[in-house]
C-alpha positions as a Markdown table, in Angstrom:
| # | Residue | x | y | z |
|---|---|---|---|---|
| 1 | Unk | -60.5 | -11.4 | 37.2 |
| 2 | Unk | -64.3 | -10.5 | 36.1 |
| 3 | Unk | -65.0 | -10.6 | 39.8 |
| 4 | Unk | -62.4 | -8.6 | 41.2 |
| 5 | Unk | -63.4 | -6.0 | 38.5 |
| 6 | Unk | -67.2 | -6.3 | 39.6 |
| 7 | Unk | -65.9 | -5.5 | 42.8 |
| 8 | Unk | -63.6 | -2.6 | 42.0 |
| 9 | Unk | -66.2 | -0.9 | 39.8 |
| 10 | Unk | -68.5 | -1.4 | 42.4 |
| 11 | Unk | -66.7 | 0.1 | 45.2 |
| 12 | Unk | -65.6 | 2.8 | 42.8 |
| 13 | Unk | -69.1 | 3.6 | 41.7 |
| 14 | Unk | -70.0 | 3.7 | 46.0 |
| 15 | Unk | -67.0 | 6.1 | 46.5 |
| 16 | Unk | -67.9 | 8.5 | 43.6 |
| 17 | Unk | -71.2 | 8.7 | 44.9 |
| 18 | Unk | -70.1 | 9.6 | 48.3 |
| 19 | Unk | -68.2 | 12.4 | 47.1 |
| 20 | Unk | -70.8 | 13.8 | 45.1 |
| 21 | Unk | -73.1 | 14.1 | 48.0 |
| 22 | Unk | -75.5 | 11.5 | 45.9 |
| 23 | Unk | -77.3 | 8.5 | 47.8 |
| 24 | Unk | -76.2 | 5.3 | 45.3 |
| 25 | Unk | -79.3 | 3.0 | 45.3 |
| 26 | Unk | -78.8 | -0.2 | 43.4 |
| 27 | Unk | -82.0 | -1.8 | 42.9 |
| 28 | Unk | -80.7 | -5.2 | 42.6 |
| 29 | Unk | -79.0 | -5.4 | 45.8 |
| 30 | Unk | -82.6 | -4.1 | 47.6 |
| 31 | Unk | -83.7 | -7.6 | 45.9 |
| 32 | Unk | -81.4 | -10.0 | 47.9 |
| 33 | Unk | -80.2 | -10.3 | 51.3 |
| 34 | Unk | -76.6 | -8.7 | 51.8 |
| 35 | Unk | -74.8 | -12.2 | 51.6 |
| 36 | Unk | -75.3 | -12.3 | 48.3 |
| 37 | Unk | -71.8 | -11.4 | 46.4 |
| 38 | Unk | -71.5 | -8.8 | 43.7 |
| 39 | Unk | -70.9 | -12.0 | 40.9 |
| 40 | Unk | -74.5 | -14.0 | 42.1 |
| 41 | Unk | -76.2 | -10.4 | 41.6 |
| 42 | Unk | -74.2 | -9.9 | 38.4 |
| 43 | Unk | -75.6 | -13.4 | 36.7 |
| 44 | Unk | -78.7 | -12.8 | 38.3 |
| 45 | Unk | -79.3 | -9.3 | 36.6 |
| 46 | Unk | -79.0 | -11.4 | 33.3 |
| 47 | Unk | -82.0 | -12.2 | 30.9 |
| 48 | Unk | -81.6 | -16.3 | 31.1 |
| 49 | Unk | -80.3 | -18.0 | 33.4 |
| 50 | Unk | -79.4 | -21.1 | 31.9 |
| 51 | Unk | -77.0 | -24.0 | 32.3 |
| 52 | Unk | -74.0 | -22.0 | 31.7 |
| 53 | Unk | -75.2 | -19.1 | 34.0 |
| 54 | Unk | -75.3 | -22.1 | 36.6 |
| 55 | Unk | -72.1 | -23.7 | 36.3 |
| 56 | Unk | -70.5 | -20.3 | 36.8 |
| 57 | Unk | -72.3 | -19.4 | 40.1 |
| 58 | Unk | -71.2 | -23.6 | 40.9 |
| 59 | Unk | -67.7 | -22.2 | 40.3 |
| 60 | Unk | -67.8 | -19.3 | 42.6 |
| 61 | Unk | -69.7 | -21.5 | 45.3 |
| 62 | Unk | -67.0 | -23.8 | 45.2 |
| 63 | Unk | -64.3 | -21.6 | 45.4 |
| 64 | Unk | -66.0 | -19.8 | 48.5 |
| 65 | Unk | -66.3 | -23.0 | 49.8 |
| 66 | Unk | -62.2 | -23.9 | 49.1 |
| 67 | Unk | -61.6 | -20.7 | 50.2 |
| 68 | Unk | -63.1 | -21.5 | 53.6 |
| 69 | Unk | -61.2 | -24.7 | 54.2 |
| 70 | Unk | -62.8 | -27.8 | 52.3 |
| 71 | Unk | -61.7 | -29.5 | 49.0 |
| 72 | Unk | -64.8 | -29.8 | 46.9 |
| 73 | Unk | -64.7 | -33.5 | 44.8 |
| 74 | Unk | -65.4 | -33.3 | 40.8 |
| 75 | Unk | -69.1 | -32.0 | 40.4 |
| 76 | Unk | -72.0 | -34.6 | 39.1 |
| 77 | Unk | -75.1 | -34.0 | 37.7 |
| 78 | Unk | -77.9 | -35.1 | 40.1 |
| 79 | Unk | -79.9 | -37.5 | 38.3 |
| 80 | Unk | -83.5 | -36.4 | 40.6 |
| 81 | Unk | -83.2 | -32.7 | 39.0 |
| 82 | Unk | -81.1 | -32.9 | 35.6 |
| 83 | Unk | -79.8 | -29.7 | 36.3 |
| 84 | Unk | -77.7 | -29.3 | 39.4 |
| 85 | Unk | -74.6 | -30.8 | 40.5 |
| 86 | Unk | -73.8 | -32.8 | 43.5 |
| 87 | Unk | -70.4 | -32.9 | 44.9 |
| 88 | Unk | -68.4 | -34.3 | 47.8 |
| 89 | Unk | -66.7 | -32.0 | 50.2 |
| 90 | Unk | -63.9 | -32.5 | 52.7 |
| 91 | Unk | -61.9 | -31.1 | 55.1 |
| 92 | Unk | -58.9 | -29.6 | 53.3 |
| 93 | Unk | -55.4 | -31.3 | 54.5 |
| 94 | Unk | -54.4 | -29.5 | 57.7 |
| 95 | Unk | -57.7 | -28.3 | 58.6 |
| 96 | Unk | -58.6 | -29.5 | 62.3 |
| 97 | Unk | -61.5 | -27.6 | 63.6 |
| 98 | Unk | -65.0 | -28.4 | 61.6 |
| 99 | Unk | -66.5 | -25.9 | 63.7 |
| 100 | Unk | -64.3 | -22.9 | 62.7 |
| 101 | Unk | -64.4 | -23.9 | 58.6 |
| 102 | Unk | -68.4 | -24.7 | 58.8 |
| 103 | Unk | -68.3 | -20.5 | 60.6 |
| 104 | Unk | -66.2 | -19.2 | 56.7 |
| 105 | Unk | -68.8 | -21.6 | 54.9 |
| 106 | Unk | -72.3 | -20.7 | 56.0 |
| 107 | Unk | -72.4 | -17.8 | 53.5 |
| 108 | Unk | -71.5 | -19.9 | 50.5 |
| 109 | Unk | -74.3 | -21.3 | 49.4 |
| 110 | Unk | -76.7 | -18.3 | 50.1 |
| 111 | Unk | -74.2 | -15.8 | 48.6 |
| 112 | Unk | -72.4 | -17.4 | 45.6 |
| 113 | Unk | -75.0 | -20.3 | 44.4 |
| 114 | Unk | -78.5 | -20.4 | 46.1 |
| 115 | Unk | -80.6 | -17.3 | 44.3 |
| 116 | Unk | -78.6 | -18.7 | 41.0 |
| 117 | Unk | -79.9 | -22.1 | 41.5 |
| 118 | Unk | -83.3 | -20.8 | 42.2 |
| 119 | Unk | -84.2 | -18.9 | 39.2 |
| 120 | Unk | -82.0 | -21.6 | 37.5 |
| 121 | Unk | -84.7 | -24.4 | 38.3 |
| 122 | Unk | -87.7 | -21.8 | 37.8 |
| 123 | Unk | -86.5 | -21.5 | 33.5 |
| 124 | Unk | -85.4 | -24.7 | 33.6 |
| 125 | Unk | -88.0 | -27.0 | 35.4 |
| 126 | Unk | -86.3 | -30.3 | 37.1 |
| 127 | Unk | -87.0 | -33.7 | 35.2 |
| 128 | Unk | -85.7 | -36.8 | 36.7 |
| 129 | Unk | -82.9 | -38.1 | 34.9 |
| 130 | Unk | -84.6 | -40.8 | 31.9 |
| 131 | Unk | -82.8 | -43.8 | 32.4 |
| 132 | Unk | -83.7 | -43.6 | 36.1 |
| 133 | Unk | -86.8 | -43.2 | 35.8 |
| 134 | Unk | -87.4 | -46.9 | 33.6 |
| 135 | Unk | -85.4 | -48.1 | 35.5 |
| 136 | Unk | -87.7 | -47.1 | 38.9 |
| 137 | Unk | -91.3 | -47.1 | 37.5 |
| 138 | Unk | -91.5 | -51.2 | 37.1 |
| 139 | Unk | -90.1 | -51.7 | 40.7 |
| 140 | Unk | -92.6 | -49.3 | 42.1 |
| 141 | Unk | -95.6 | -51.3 | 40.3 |
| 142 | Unk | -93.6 | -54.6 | 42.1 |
| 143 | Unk | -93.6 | -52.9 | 45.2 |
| 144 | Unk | -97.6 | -52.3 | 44.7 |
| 145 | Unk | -96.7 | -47.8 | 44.7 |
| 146 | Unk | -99.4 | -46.8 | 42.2 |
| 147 | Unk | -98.1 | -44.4 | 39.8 |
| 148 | Unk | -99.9 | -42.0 | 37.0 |
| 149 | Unk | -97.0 | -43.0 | 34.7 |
| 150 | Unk | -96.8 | -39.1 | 33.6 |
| 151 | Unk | -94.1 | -38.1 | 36.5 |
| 152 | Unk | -90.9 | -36.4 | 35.5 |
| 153 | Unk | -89.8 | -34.7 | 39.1 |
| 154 | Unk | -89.9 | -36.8 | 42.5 |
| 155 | Unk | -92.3 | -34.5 | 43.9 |
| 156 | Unk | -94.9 | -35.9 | 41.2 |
| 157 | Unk | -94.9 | -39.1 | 42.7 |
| 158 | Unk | -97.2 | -37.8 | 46.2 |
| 159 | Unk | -100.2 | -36.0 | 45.1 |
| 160 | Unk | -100.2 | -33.4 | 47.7 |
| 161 | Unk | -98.5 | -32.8 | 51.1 |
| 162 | Unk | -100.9 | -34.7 | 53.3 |
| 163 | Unk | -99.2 | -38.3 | 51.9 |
| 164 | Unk | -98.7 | -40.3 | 54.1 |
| 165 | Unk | -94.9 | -41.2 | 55.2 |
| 166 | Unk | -95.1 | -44.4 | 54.7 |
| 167 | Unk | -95.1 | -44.3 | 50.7 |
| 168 | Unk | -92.3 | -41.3 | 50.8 |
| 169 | Unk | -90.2 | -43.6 | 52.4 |
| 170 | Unk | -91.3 | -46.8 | 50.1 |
| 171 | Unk | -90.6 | -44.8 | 47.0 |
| 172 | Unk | -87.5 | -43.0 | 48.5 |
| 173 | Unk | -86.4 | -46.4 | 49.3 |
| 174 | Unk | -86.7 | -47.5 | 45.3 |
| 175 | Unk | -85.2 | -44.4 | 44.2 |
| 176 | Unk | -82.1 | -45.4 | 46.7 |
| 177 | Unk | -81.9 | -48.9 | 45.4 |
| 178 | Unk | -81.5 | -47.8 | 41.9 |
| 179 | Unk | -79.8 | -44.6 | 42.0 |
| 180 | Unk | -76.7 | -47.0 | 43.8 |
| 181 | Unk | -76.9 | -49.3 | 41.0 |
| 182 | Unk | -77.4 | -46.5 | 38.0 |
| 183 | Unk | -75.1 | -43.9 | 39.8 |
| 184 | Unk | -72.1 | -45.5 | 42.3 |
| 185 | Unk | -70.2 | -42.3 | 41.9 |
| 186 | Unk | -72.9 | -40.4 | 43.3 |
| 187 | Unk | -71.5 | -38.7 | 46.6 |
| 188 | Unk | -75.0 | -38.9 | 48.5 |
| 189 | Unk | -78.3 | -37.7 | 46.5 |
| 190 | Unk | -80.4 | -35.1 | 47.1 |
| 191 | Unk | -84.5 | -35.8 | 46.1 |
| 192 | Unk | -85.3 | -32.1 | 46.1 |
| 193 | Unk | -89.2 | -31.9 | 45.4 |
């Protein structure tokens, strides 16, 4: 309903402009590309954007999402960040071509969740989810990955760009390991940085 409203006030706020002879310049909208939907900019416009202001943009991502022809799974907090959720999607019953429902969904993320989940993570840094994180540092020191023991996000773990692959994958690899022990109804995990 809030939406829908959004989107009548909007258009109604466009229209009486027009009539006027006035040019309507919303300032907001200049700030984003034009996928992103009258809610994203709505929660965007806000002060703080904090956990609540999230889970609402989730919402509208995922019904964008259903909308275009998947069934989104039960959200889970991703243990790398803290903050976002992970989710499982499928084809919805019925649907047949991937091609045609992947075409509706490309504007989902960037329009309903992605801006959101940006400014979301800028107030609210990432921090690796506690109980992982005992649970990975000893096996790093087994598997000989030197650590400064002050890292709370995955990307604290390489010092700068230039490290080498090899210990991304080795610590990738431990992360893995334990996230499928700590975390089995994970559907897949995403390390950000």
């Amino acid at each position: 309903m809030r939406r829908s409203f959004a989107i009548t006030t909007a258009l109604g706020a466009v229209l009486i402009a027009g009539l006027t002879g006035c040019s309507f310049e919303d300032p907001e909208a200049q700030k984003y590309p034009s996928v992103v939907s009258p809610a994203q900019r709505d929660i965007l416009s806000r002060e703080q954007i904090g956990f609540d202001e999230y889970k609402e943009a989730f919402a509208n991502y995922v019904r964008c999402t259903e909308d275009a022809g998947y069934v989104v799974g039960e959200p889970i907090l991703n243990p790398m960040d803290g903050r976002t959720y992970l989710a499982e999607q499928t084809l919805a019953p019925g649907q047949t071509d991937v091609e045609a429902v992947n075409e509706k969904a490309v504007d989902c993320n960037p329009g309903e969740l992605g801006f959101v989940q940006e400014e979301y993570l800028k107030q609210n840094p990432p921090q690796i989810d506690a109980v992982l994180l005992e649970t990975v540092r000893p096996r790093l020191d087994l598997a000989g990955i030197s650590t400064t023991g002050t890292e709370t996000r995955f990307g604290d773990f390489f010092a700068d760009a230039a490290d080498d692959q090899a210990r991304f994958t080795a610590i990738q690899r431990v992360f893995s390991q334990a996230i499928d022990e700590l975390f089995p109804e994970l559907p897949y995990v995403d390390y950000g940085y």
